[in-house]
SETIMI-275647 format. One record per residue (C-alpha): residue in three letters; z negated, y, x. Coordinates in nm, 4 decimals, padded with zeros to 6 digits. Each point is the difference from the previous one (the first is absolute). Layout:
<rs>
[r 'ala',[Z,Y,X]]
...
</rs>
This chain:
<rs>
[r 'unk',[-00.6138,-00.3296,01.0880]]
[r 'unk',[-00.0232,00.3680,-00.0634]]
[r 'unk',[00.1518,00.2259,-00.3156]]
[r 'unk',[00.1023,00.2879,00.0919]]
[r 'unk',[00.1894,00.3077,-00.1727]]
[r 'unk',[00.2791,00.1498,00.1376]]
[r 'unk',[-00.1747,00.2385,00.1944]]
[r 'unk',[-00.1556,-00.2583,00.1748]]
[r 'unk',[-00.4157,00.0464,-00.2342]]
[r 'unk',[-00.1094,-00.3056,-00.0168]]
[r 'unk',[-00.0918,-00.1333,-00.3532]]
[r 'unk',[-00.1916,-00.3323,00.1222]]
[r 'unk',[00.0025,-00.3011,00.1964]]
[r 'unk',[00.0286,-00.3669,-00.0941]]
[r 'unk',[-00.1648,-00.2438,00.2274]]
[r 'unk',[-00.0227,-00.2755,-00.2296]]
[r 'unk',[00.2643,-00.2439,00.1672]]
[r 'unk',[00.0757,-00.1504,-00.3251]]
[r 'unk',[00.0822,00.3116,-00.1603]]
[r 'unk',[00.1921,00.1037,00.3036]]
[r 'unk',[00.1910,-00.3476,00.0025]]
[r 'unk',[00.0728,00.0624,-00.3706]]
[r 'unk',[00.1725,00.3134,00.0057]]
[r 'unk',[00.2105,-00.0977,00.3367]]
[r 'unk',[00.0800,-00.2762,-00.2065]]
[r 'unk',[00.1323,00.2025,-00.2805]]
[r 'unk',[00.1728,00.2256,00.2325]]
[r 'unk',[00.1954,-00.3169,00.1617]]
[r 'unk',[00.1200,-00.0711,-00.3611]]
[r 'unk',[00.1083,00.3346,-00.0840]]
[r 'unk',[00.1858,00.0293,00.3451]]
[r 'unk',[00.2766,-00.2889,-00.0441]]
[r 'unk',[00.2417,00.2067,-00.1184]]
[r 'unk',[00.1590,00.3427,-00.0660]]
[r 'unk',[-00.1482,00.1539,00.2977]]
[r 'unk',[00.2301,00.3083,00.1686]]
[r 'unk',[-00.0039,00.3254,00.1282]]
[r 'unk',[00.1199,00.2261,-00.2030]]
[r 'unk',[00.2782,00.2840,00.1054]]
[r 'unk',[-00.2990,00.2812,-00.0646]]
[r 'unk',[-00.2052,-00.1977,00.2397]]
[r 'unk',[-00.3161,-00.2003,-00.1628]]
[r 'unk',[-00.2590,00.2253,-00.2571]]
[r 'unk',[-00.3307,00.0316,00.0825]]
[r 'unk',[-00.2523,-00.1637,-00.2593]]
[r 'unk',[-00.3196,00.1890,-00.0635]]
[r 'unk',[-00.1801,-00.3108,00.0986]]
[r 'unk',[00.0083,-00.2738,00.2949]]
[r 'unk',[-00.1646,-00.3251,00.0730]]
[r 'unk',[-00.0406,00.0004,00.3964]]
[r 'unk',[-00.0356,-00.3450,00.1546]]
[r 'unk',[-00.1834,-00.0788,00.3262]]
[r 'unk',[-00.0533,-00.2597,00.2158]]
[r 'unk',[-00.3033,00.1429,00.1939]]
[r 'unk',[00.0581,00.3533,00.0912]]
[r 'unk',[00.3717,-00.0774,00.0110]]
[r 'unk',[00.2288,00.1295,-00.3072]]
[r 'unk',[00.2048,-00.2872,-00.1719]]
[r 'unk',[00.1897,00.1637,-00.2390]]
[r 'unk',[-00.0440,00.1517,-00.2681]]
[r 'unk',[00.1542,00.0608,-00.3945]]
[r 'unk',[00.0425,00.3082,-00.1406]]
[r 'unk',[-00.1061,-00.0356,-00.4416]]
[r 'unk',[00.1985,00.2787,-00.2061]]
[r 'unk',[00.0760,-00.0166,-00.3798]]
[r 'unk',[00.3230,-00.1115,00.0581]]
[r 'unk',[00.0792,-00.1443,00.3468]]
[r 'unk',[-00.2107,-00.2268,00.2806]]
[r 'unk',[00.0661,00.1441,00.3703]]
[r 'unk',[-00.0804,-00.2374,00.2817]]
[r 'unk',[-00.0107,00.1119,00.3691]]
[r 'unk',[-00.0675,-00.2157,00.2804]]
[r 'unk',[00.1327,-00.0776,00.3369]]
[r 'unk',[00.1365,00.3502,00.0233]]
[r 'unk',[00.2441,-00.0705,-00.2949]]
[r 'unk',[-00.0677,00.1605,-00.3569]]
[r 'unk',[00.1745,-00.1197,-00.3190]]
[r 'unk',[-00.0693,00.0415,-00.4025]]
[r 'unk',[00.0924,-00.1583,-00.3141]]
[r 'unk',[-00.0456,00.0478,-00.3862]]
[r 'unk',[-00.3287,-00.0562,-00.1258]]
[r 'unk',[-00.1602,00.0271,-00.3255]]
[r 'unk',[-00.3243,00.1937,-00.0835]]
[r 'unk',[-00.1603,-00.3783,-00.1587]]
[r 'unk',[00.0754,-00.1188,00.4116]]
[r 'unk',[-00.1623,00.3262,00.0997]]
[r 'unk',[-00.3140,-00.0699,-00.2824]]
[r 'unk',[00.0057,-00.3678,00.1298]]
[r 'unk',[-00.0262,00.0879,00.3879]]
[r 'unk',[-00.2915,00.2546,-00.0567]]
[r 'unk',[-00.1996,-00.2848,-00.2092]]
[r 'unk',[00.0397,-00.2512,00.2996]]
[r 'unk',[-00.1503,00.2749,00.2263]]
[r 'unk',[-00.3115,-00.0038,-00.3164]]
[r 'unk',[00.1212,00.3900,-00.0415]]
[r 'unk',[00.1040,00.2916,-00.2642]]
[r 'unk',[00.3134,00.1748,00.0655]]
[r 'unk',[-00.0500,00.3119,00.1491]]
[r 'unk',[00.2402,00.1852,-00.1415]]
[r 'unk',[-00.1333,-00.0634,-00.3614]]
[r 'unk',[-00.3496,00.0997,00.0298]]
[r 'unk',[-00.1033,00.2392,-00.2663]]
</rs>
């Protein structure tokens, strides 16, 4: 799994499986509900988790302050979020938020 900004700089790379297998599980859990597109399209979050099977690109979920964005198998969609989900996510990944570094 790779973190990535918007701009596509990558912050890091997991390779821990269990790590990896954590945060996709998270991600499942947030993702049973109140996922849409909204009528301005989905927002772009400053950060992204990037799944991969091999070289191949899963999927991947899009961490703002306020909303999740998932894309994957050509289809993107977003939901509320909270910036505790946001802290959460970045802790599975064993990393700071970006965007608050001092």
């Amino acid at each position: 799994m790779e973190i990535r900004t918007n701009l596509a700089v990558r912050l890091g790379v997991v390779t821990d499986p269990a790590a990896v297998s954590d945060l996709a599980a998270r991600a499942v859990e947030l993702s049973s509900e109140g996922w849409g597109v909204p009528l301005k399209g989905v927002p772009v979050a400053t950060l992204r988790f990037e799944f991969y099977r091999g070289d191949d690109i899963l999927g991947s979920l899009g961490v703002g302050n306020t909303f999740l964005a998932a894309h994957a198998g050509g289809s993107f969609c977003s939901r509320d979020s909270t910036s505790e989900i946001r802290a959460e996510l970045l802790a599975l990944a064993g990393m700071e938020d970006p965007d608050r570094r001092g």
